[in-house]
C-alpha positions as CSV (number, residue, x, y, z in Angstrom):
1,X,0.0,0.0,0.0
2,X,1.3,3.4,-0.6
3,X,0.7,6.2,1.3
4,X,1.9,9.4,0.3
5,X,1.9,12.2,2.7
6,X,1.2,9.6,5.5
7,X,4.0,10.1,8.5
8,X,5.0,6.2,9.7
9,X,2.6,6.7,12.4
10,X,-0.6,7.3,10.3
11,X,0.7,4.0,8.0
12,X,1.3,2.1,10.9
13,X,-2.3,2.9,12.5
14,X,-3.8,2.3,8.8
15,X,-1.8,-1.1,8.6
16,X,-2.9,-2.4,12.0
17,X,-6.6,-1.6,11.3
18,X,-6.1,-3.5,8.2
19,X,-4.9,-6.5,9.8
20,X,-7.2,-6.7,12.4
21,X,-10.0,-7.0,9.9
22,X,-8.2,-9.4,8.2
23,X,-8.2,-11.0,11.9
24,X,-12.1,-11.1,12.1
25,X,-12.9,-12.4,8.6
26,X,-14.4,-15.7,8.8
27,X,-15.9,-18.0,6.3
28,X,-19.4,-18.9,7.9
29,X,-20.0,-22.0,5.2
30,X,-17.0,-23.7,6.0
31,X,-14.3,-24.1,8.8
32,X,-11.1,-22.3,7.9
33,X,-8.5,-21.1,10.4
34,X,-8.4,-17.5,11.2
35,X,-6.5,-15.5,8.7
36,X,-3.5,-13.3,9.5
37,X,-1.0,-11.4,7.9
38,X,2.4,-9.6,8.9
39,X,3.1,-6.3,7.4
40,X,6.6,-4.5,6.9
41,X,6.5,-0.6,7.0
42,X,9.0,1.4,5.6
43,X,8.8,5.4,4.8
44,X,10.7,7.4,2.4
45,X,13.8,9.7,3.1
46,X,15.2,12.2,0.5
47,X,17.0,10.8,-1.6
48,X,16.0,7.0,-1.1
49,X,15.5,5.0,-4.4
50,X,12.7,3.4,-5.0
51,X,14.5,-0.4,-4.6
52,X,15.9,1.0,-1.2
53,X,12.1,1.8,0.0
54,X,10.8,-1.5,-1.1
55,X,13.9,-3.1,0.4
56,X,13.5,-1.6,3.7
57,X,9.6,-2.9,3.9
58,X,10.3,-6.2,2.7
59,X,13.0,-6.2,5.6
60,X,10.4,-5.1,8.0
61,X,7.9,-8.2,6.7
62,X,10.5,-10.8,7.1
63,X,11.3,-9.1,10.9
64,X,7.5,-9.7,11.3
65,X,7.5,-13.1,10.2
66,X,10.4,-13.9,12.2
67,X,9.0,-12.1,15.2
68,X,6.2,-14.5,15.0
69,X,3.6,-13.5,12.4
70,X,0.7,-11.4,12.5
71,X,2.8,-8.2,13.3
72,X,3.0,-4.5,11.8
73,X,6.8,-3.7,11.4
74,X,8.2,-0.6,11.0
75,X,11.8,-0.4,9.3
């Protein structure tokens, strides 16, 4: 998701309200687990290239899945 203007605090507030929604969907004809998902978080800072933004979230995902899923990182 991109958010321009947003400061890391107003992503990281969007991103957890996202995954708790993602937390209370449930499948009412069938029995499925409860869905999660981990989120990495990274803003930009003059001068950062793109690849260096996306590398900095995907480092922040792979600190929440390490962390033990389910989490909102922040780079």
């Amino acid at each position: 998701i991109v958010l321009p203007g947003a400061s890391c605090e107003d992503a990281r507030g969007i991103n957890e309200r996202l995954a708790c929604a993602i937390r209370e969907q449930t499948a009412s004809s069938i029995n499925l687990p409860t869905a999660t998902v981990s989120i990495g978080i990274a803003t930009y800072e003059a001068g950062m290239s793109a690849t260096a933004l996306c590398a900095a979230a995907d480092g922040a995902l792979y600190e929440a899945k390490r962390q033990g899923r389910d989490l909102v990182m922040v780079a």
